[in-house]
N, C-alpha and C positions, 0 to 999 in steps of 0.2 A: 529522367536523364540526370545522371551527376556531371560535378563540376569539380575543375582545381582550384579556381579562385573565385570569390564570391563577397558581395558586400551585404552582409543582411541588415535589414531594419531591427530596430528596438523590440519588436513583437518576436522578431526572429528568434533574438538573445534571449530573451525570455523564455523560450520554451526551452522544455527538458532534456526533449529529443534533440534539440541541435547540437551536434558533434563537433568539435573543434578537428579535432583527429581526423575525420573526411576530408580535411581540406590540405589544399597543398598552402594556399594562401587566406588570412580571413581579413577584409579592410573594414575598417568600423570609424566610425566615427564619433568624435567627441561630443557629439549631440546625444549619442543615443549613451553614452556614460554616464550621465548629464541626467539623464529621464532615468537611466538607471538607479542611479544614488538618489534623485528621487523619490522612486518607489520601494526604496527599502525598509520604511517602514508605513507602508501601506497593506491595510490590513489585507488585503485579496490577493495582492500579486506580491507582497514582502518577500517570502520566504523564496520564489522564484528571480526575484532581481538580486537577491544578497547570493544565489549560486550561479546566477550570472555573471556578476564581477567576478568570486571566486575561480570557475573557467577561466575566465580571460586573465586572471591574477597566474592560472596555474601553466597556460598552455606556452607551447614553445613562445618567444619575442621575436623567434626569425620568423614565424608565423604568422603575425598579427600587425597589421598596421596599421595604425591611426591619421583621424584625419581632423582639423581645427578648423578651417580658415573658409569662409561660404564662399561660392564661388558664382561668377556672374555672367556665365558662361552659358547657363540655361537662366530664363529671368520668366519666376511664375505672379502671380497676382500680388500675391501675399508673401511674407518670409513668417513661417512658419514651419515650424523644425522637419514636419514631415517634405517639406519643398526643398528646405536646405539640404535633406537626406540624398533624396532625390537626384539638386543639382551635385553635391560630391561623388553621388556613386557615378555619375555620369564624367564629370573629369577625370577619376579614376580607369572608367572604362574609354576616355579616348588616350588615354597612354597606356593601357595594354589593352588593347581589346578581348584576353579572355574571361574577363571579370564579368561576374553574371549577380546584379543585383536580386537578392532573395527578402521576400515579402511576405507576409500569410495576410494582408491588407487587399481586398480584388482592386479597392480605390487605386490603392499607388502602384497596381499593377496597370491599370489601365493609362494611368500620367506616364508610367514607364515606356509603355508600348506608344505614347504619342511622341517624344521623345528620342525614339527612337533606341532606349536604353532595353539591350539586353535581360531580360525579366525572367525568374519561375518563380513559380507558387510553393511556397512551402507548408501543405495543405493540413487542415487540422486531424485528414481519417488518418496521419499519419504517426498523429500524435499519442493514439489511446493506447494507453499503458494496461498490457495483455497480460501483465507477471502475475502466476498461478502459484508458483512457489513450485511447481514440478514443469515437465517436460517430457515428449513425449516421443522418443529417437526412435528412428524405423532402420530395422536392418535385416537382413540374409543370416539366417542360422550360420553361414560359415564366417560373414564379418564377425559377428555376437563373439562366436571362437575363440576366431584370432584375438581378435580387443580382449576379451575378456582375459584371457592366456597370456596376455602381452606383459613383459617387467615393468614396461611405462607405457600410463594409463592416461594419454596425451587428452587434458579437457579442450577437445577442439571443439563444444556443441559452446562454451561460452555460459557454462552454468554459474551464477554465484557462488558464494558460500552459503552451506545449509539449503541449495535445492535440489530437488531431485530430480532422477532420468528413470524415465518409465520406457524401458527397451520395448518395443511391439516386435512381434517376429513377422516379418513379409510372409516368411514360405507357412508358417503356421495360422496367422491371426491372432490377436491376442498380446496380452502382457507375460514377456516370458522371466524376466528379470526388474528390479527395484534396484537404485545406488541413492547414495545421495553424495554431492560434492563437499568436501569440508575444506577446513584448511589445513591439514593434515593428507587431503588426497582424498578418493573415492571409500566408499564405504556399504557394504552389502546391505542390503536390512530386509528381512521378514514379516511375515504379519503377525504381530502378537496381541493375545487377548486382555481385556481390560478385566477383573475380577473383584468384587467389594460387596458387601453385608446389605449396602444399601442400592445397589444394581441390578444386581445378579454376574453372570456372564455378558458381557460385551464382542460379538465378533463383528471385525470391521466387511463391512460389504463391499467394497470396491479397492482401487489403488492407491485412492486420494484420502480415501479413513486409515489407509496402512501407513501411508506417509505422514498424518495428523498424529497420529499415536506413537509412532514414531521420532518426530519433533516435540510432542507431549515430553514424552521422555528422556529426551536430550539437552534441551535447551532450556532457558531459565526464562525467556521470553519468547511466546508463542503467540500470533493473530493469527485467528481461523476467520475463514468469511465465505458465504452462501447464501443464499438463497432460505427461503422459510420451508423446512424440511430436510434438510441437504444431513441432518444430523451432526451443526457441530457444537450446539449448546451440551447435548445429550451426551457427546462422546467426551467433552471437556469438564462437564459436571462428573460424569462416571469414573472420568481418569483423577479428579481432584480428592472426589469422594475413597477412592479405591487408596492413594497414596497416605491420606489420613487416618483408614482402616490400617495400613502400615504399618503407621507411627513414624513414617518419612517426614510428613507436615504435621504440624498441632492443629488447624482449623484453615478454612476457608474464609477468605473477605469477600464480600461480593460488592462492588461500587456501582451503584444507581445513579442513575441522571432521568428520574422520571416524567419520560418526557411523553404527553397525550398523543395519540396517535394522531397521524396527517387525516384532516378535514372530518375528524371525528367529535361529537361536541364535549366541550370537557367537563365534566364532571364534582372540580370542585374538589373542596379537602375531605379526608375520609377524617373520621374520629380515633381517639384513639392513641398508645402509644407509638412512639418511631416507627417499634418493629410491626406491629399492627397496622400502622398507615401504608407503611412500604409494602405488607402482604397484602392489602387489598390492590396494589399497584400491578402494574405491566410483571417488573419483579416477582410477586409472587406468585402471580399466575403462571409463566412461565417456568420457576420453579418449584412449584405443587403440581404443574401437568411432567417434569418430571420423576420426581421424590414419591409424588400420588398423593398428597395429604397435606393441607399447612398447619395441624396441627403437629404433624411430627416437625416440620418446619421448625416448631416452638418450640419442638424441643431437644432439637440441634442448636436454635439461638441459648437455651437454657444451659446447655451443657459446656457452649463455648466452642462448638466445633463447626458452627455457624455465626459468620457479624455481617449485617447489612448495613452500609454505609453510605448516604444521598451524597454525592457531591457538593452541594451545599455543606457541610461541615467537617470535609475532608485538609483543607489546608490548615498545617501544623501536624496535621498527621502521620507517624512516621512506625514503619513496622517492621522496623531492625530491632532484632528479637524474637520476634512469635512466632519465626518457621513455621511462615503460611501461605498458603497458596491463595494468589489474588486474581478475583476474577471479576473482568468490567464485563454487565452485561451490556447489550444492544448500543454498543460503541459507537453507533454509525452516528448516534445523536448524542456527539460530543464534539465543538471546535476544537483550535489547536491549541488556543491556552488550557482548557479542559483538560485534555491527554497530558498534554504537558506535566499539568501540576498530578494528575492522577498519576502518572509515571514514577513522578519525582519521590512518590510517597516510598516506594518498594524499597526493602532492604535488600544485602547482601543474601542474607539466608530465606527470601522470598523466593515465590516465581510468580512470573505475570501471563498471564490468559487474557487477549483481547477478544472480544466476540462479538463478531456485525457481520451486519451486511452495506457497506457504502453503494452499492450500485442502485439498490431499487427499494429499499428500507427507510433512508430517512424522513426522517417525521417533522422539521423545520428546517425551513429556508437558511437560515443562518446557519447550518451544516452541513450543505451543501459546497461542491465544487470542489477548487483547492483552501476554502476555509474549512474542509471536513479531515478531524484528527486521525481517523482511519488511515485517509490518503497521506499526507503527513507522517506516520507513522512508517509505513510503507517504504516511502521515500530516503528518510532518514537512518532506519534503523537496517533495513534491506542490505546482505552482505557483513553484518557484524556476526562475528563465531558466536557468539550466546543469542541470538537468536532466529528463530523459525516463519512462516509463512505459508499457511497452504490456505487455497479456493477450496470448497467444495463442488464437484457441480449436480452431483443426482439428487433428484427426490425421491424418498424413500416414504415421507409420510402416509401418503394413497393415491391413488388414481388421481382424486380430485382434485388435492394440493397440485398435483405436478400438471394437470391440465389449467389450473388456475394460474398457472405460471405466465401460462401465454394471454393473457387477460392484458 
């Protein structure tokens, strides 16, 4: 059930999902500001309480009301903030009654309902952030027409910039059509092949590789993210490899963060120089299953159209200049200061390729959640004209992979 006016708790404001714009009214209180500023440099929920003030910095003032002064009106055991929350939204709600205190706490839901204060759950399934980087609009061959046919090409599905609309046709089944939203307006796009010396031929298998190659090719910062198999290391190394055979790019960076796999035992230092360590690593297995060889590896590092670079020796590192394509492998095991400073590195004449998978990939707890620079990335960069976004979701590797999935 929605509402017009609503008092939410701290946990409220905290989330990502909560819309200011829903509301006719939002009442808040000076307590939960208070826990706000706070937590702004808390390394877990920072990055969420510094866009929670920001919202409330940005949203209308006829909208927002605040509230100071405790009130003694309800009188619980303790005065502690969540009680004081409590007794405000409840004076609030006996001079208008249609204010509906909103919680994701079952606790102060439950104090609510003794209380007799007006309560909903502002529940967490509602909180899981679905964004694919596409979307998938169903229509009637005769709407597709019209729309299509139309001089104004009204975004009413609510796309970003840089995502895309995969038309399904009702009367047909199927993907009859690809756009993508820019900020310039809608934009056709094709499937095109990826082609290089050191590939072969690349044809993309699905919607979601049409739209990745696509974004490859447009934007100057791409994250791809799937599943193990989903093909998007393969189709990212093919499109890097292929722009260097060009002479678009002069070489490939690749940034490592090598990190042992989850609950695997570790194994210890290998021997060896840099590039020798890193190739007996996660890195170069991953890329010698797909180049086929680490000797030839050696000799893309030799020639300079290959650098492998650990994170560990990346700050100060700057690659304005070497019109190169930078590519983070297995992203998903990098925080936020990580991404951060690895971002920081790229020049103007670079481009950046993130490549994870955050959902089912990570290999320590410490990047996990909202300290994982993936999601962070996502969050932040999501909506800027220079860059892209796509999930993948097929397995393509074999049978086995994609049954292995459901493990």
């Amino acid at each position: 059930m929605e509402y017009d006016k609503v008092f939410p708790d701290t946990n409220v404001l905290l989330n990502p999902n909560f819309d200011f714009n829903k509301y006719k009214e939002v009442h808040i209180s000076i307590i939960s500001l208070e826990e706000l500023d706070g937590l702004k440099r808390n390394e877990e929920v920072g990055f969420q309480a510094r866009q929670a003030i920001k919202k409330i910095k940005e949203a209308n003032n006829r909208k927002i009301k605040f509230y100071g002064v405790y009130s003694d009106s309800i009188k619980f055991l303790e005065h502690k903030n969540d009680n004081e929350l409590l007794s405000m939204a409840y004076d609030v709600y006996t001079c208008d009654n249609e204010v509906v205190f909103l919680t994701d706490d079952y606790n102060l839901f439950i104090k609510a309902d003794e209380i007799k204060l007006p309560c909903s759950l502002f529940e967490y399934k509602k909180q899981i952030d679905t964004y694919t980087g596409w979307k998938i609009v169903n229509m009637t061959d005769k709407e597709y027409n019209v729309w299509i046919n139309s001089d104004d090409k009204t975004n009413k599905w609510d796309l970003g910039i840089n995502e895309y609309m995969l038309i399904n046709s009702i009367d047909e089944g199927g993907i009859i059509d690809c756009l993508v939203y820019t900020s310039k307006g809608f934009r056709h796009i094709t499937s095109k092949n990826i082609e290089s010396i050191y590939f072969g031929k690349l044809k993309p298998k699905d919607e979601c590789q049409v739209c990745l190659i696509d974004s490859l090719l447009n934007n100057q910062m791409i994250m791809v993210r799937g599943t193990a198999g989903t093909g998007k290391s393969y189709i990212s190394l093919s499109y890097a490899m292929s722009m260097i055979a060009k002479n678009k790019y002069n070489k490939l960076i690749v940034l490592v963060n090598n990190v042992p796999t989850k609950n695997a035992a570790y194994q210890g230092y290998y021997p060896g120089t840099k590039d020798e360590k890193l190739l007996e690593g996660q890195v170069g297995n991953m890329l010698a299953s797909k180049f086929g060889d680490k000797s030839f590896l050696l000799q893309l590092i030799n020639q300079n159209k290959l650098v492998l670079l650990p994170f560990s020796d990346i700050r100060g590192f700057d690659t304005t200049g070497m019109n190169a394509i930078i590519y983070i492998s297995e992203a998903q095991n990098l925080d936020i200061e990580l991404m951060k400073l690895a971002i920081q590195r790229v020049g103007e004449d670079c481009q950046l390729i993130i490549d994870g998978d955050n959902d089912i990939q990570v290999d320590k707890q410490v990047f996990e959640g909202n300290k994982n620079g993936m999601k962070r990335v996502s969050e932040i960069f999501r909506g800027q004209d220079f860059y892209g976004e796509i999930e993948l979701k097929n397995i393509y590797r074999s049978t086995l992979a994609k049954v292995a999935d459901l493990l």
